[in-house]
C-alpha positions in Angstrom: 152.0 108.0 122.2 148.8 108.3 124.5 147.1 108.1 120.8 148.8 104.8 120.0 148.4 103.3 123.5 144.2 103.7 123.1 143.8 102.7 119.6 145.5 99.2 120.9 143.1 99.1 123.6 140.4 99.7 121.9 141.6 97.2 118.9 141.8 94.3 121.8 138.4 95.6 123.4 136.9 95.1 119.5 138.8 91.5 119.3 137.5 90.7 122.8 133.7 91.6 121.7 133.9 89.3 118.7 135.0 86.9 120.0 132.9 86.7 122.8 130.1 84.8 121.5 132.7 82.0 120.0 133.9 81.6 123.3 130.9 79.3 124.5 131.8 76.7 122.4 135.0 75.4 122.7 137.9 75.0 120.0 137.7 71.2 118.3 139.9 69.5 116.8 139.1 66.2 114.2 141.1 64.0 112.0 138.5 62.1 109.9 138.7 59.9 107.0 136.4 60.4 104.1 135.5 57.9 100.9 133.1 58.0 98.4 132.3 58.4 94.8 134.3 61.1 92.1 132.1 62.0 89.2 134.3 63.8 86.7 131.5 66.3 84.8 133.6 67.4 81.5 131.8 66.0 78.5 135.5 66.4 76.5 137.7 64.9 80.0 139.6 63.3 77.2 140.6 64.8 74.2 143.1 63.2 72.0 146.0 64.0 69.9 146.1 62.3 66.5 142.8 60.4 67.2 145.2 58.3 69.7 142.3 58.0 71.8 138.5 58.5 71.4 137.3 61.6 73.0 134.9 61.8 75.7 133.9 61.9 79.5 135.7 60.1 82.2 133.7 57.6 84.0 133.1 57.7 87.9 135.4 56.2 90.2 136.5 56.8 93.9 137.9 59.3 95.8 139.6 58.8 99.3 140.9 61.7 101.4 142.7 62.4 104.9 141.2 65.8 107.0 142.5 67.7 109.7 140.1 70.4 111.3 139.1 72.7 113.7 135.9 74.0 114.4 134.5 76.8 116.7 131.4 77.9 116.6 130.0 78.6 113.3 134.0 78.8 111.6 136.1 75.8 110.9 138.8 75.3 109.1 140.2 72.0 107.1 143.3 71.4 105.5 143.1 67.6 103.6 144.4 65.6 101.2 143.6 62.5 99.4 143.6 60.0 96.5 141.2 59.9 93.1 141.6 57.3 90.2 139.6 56.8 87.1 140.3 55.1 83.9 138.9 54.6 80.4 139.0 52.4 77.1 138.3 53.1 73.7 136.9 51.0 71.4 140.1 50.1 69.8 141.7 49.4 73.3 143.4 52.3 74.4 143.5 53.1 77.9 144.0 56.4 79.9 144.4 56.4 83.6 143.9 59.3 85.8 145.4 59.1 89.4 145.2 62.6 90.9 146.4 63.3 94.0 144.5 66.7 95.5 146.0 69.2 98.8 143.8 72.1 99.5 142.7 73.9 102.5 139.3 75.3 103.0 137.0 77.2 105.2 133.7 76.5 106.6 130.5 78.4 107.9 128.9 75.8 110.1 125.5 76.0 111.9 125.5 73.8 115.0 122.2 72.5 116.3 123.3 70.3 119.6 125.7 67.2 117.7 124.1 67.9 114.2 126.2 70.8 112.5 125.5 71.7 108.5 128.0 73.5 106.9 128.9 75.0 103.6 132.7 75.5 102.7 135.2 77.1 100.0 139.1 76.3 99.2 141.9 76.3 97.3 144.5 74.5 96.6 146.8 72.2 93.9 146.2 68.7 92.3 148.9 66.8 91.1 148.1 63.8 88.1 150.2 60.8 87.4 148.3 59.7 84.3 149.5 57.0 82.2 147.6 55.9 78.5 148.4 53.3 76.1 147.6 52.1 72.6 148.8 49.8 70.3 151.4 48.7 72.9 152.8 51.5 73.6 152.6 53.2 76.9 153.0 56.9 77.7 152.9 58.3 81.1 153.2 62.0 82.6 152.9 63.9 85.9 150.9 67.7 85.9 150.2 69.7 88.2 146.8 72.0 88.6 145.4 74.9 90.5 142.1 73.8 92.1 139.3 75.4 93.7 136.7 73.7 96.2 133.3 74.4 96.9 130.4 72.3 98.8 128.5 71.5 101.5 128.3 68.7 104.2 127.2 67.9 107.4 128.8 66.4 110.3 127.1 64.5 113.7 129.4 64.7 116.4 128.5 62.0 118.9 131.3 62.2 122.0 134.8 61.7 120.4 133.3 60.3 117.0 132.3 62.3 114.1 130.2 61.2 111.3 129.3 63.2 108.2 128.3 63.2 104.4 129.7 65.0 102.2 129.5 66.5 98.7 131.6 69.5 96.6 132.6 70.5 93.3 136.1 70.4 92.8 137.3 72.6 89.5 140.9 71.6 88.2 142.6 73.6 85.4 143.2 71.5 82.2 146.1 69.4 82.0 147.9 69.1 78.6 149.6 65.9 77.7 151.9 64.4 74.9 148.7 62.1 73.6 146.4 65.0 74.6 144.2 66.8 77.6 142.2 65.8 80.6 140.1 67.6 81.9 139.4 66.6 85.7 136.8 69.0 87.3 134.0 66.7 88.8 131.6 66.0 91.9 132.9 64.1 95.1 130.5 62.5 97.7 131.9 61.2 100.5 131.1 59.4 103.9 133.2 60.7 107.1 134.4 58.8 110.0 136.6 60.6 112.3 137.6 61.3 115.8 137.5 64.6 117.8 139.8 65.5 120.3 
């Protein structure tokens, strides 16, 4: 019991020496709104079935997203979500839409130098794509869902209650298959940030 007893105390003594130097900078707390610029990078985003549609990259579009954070010190943590869209035609007039709608949560190891604070982050999470394409006057549309991973690097300035920050991360989505063929979604995403810290 004695044994027990001084292996908890010295487990909180650890906890309390690491998290002793965090404890000069206080716990914030953000909700900021990012948009910007998605850059899908497959060559083959589209690939057809039956040569509905002619194969190639997805053109840039726009990206807008909603972020809750914390920071403290050099961690922070951000769960987010958002809207993309992009769209294509052939040359025959077929269209494909991509609407993706990403969740994912991510860490961050931040440097913070006074109100400037770099920071490179990692997360996971799912992206959900209500797609639609149509040809010759007929329209298909389907919903899939993808496992997605995040990785990037931003930085914020934190100026009183108001954050501002750029922005930009590789976002890899698993291929979706559809009845008229497959997207491939994995792209670049550059944002601006406006927020509030509180």
């Amino acid at each position: 019991m004695a044994t027990v007893r001084r292996s908890i105390l010295a487990t909180f003594a650890a906890l309390a020496v690491l998290a002793a130097p965090a404890s000069t900078h206080a716990a914030e707390t953000y909700l900021a709104l990012k948009g910007g610029v998605w850059a899908p990078t497959a060559a083959d985003g589209i690939s057809s079935i039956s040569g509905a549609f002619t194969s190639g990259k997805l053109p840039a579009s726009g990206d807008v997203e909603l972020a809750y954070g914390a920071t403290m010190g050099i961690i922070g943590a951000q769960i987010a979500g958002g809207y993309m869209w992009s769209s294509t035609t052939n040359s025959t007039g077929g269209t494909v839409n991509a609407n993706a709608v990403p969740l994912y949560v991510l860490g961050q190891l931040r440097l913070p130098i006074f109100f400037i604070q770099p920071y490179l982050e990692l997360g996971i999470g799912g992206l959900a794509n209500f797609a639609n394409a149509s040809v010759s006057g007929v329209s298909l549309s389907g919903t899939k869902f993808s496992f997605l991973v995040v990785g990037g690097a931003g930085v914020d300035f934190i100026l009183g209650p108001i954050l501002l920050g750029a922005e930009a991360r590789y976002m890899y989505v698993t291929e979706q298959t559809f009845d008229w063929g497959a997207m491939k979604l994995s792209g670049v995403n550059i944002t601006a940030n406006v927020g509030y810290v509180f």
